[in-house]
N, C-alpha and C positions, 0 to 999 in steps of 0.2 A: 288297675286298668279298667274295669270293670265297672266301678264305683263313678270312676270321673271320667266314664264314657268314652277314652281313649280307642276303645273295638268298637264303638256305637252301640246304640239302644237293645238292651236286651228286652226280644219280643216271645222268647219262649226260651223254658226249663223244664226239662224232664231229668225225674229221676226214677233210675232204676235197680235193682236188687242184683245179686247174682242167682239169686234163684233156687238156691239151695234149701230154702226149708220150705216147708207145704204149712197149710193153716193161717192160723192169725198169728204164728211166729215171724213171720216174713216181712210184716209190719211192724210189731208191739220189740222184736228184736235188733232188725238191723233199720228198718224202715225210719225210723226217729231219725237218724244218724243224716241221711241220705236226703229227708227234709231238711233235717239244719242244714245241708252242706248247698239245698238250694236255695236257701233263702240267705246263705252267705252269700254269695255270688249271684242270686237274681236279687237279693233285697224285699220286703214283703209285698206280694202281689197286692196288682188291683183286685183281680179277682181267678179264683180258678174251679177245675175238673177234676175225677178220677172217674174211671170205670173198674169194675171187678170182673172178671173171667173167672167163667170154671169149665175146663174139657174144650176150650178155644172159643169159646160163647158167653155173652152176657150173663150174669149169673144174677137171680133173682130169689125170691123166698124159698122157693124150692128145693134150694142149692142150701141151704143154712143146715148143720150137723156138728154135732161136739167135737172136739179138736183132736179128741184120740179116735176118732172112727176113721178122721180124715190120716193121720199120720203117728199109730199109736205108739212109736217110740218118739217122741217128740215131749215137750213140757204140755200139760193143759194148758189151753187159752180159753176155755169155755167153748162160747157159741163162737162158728166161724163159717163164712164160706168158702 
C-alpha cells in the first residue's frame, strides 16, 4: 500500500526505540532494526536528521563518556553520549 501510494505520499518516518538501554547500545543494538524497518516502509530518503539528547537537552562534546560510566552493566560500546 505504501509502495504504490495507495495511503499517499509518505512525507515523514520516525523511528523509535523502547528505550530500554542507555549508551550507544540503544542504537549499535536495536536501532539498526528500526532503520531498516523505516526504510522498508518509507523507501530511501531524500534526505534526513537526528538529534541526540542527554538529561532532555541537546547533547554536545561534553556529553561524550565511555559506555560503562554511562550504564556499567551494560556491553561496552566505547565512546558514547
Amino acid at each position: 500500500m505504501v509502495k504504490e501510494g495507495i495511503i499517499g505520499d509518505v512525507i515523514l518516518v520516525r523511528g523509535r526505540n523502547k528505550a530500554g538501554r542507555k549508551s550507544g547500545n540503544e542504537f549499535m543494538e536495536m536501532g539498526t532494526h528500526v532503520a531498516d524497518m523505516m526504510l522498508c516502509f518509507g523507501g530511501v530518503p531524500e534526505w534526513c536528521s537526528g538529534t541526540v539528547y542527554n538529561e532532555h537537552q541537546s547533547a554536545g562534546p561534553t556529553d561524550i563518556m565511555e559506555a560503562k560510566e554511562m550504564s556499567p552493566r551494560d556491553r561496552d560500546s566505547g565512546l558514547v553520549m
